[in-house]
N, C-alpha and C positions, 0 to 999 in steps of 0.2 A: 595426691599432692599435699594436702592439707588432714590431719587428722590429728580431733582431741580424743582424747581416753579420760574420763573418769573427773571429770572438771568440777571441782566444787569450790564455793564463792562466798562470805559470810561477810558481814557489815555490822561489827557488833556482834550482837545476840541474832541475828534476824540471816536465815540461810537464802541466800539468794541463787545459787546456783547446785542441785542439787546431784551428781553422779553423771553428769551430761557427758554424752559421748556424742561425735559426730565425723564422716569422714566428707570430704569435697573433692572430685576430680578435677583435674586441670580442664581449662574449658568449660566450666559447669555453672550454673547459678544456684544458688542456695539461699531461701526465703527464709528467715526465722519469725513466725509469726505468734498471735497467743496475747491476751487481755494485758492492756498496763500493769507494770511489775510483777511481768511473767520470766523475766530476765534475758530479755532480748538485748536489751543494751549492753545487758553485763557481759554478757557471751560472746558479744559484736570485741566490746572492749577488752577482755580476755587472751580473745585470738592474739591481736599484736599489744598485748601484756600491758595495755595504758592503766590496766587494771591487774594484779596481780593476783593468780588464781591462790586458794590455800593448798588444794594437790590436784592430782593429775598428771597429764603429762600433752604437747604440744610438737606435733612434728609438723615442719613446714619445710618441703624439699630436702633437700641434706641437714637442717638444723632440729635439734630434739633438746626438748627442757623439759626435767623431771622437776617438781613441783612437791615438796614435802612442807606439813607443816612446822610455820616459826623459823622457815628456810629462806634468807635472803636471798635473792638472786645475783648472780654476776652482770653485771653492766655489758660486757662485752657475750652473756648468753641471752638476753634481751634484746639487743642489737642486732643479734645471730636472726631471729624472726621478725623482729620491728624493719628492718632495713627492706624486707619482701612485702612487705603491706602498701595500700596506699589508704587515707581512711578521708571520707566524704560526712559533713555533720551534720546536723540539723539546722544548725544555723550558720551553716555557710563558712565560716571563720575566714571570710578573705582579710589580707590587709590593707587597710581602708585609706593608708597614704603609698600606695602602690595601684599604678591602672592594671586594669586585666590582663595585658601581659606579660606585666612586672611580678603579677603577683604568680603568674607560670613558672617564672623564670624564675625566680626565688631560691628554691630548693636547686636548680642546676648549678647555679653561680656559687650560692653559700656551701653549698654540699659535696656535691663534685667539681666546682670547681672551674666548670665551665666558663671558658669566655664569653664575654657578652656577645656577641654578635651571633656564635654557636647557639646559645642559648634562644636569642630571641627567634632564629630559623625556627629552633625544635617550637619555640614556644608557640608560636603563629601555625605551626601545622595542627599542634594537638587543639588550639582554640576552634580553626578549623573543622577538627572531628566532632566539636559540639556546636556546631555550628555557631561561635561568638567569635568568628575572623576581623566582622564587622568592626567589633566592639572592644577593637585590642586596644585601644588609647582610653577608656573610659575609665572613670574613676568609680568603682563598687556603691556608692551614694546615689549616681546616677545609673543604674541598672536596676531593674526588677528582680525579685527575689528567685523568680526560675532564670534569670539570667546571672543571677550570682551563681546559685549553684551548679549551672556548667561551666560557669569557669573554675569554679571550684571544683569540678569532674575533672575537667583536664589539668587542673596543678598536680591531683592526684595520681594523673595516670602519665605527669612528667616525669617520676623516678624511676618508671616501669616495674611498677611490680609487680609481683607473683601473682597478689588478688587485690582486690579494688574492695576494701570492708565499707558498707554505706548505712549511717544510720539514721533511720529514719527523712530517706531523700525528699520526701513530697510534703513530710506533715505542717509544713511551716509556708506551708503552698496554696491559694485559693484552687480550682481544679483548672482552672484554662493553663494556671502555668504551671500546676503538675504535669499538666499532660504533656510538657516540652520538655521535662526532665524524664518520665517514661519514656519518650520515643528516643530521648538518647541513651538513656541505660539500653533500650533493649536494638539499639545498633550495636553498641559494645559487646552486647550478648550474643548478638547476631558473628561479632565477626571474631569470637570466642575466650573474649574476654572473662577470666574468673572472677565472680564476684559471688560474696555474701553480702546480705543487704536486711536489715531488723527495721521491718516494715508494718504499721498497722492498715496500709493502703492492698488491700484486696487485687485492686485491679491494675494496681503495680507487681505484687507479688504473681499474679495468672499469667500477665502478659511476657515477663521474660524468665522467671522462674521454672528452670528444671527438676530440682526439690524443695521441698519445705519440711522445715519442722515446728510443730505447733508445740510452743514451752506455756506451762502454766506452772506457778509458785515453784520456779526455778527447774522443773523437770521435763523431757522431754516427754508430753502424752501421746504423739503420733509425728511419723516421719515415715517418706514416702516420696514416690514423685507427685508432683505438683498438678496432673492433672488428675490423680487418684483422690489426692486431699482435696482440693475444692469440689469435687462433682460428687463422689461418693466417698465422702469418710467412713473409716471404721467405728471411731469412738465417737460416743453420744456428745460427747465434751465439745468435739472437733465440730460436730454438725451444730451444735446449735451455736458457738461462736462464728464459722463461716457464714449461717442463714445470720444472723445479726447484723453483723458487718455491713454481710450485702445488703441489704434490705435500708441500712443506715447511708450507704454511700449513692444508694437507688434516689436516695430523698433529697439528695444534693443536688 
């Protein structure tokens, strides 16, 4: 469904993304894991081109962007993969003079066009799926920050698309209300939702994650399913990042 070839990323002098290849099946979860500015974000941001790679190349369902460099892109070939993303942030980005399910509804009315009443149907079932039905009149001020970010789950997953890109869901979380943003990612996972998701949370990437790739200083050093990489890694690298981790999230 989803596959880069050959992705590289520079900032300047400074190589952030280094030959990355990776493919996603539909239906699959895909962990990118690996130490701060290992280029998880960039990779996250790459996919639906918020970030423009320097080459490579990008296929998402029927759309393919070849990437050369000092090669602009077409507006309308960015769109061609932007349009199938949905992306979830670190810090939430609701809009903060909109209630939670105004801010669902947003992208239906502005984008498609949706009538309001249409809109608000759809919008109140998917707040539903994260479980913030409750909390469809509330204004993001008055919400907790795991109750921002599933509403901000389900704004993303109002355009329907192809994959749900999540960066870094839990980091901006104390862990009682990470843990309400895990058991709704890995309902979505459960009910086959495609996601990649650039996570430094361990026990977010084990619990709904079908593969992972561990990136350090932009390359991939090990990729694999997800129960192979945390229990028994291949590389030395892999293991004593995984034993750290846990070991650091044990003490929480």
């Amino acid at each position: 469904m989803i596959e880069l070839s050959h992705i590289s990323k520079s900032f300047g002098e400074t190589l952030v993304l280094d030959d990355v290849s990776m493919v996603v099946a539909e239906g699959s979860v895909t962990a990118l894991v690996g130490p701060s500015g290992g280029g998880k974000s960039t990779l996250l941001r790459c996919i639906n081109l918020l970030e423009i790679p320097d080459s490579g190349t990008i296929r998402m369902g029927d759309a393919l962007v070849t990437l050369h460099p000092g090669q602009k892109l077409r507006w309308d070939a960015i769109q061609s993969v932007r349009r199938q993303t949905g992306m979830v942030f670190q810090n939430f980005q609701l809009f903060p003079h909109r209630t939670a399910l105004e801010n669902v509804m947003e992208g239906l009315m502005t984008v498609l066009r949706w009538p309001r009443e249409k809109a608000a149907a759809h919008g109140r079932e998917l707040l539903a799926k994260v479980d913030m039905e409750h909390k469809a009149d509330a204004w993001p001020a008055t919400l907790s920050g795991g109750q921002q970010q599933r509403v901000a789950i389900a704004r993303a997953l109002a355009m329907s698309p192809r994959v749900l890109l999540c960066d870094e869901p839990t980091s901006a979380l104390d862990p009682e209300l990470a843990a309400e943003v895990v058991d709704v990612l890995g309902k979505l996972a459960r009910e086959g939702t495609t996601m990649i998701i650039a996570t430094h949370d361990l026990r977010l990437a084990s619990s709904v994650s079908h593969d992972v790739l561990f990136l350090e200083a932009g390359k991939v050093m090990e990729a694999g399913p997800a129960e192979r990489i945390f229990r028994t890694p291949e590389h030395e690298r892999t293991r004593r990042f995984v034993s750290s981790i846990t070991a650091a999230q044990q003490a929480t």
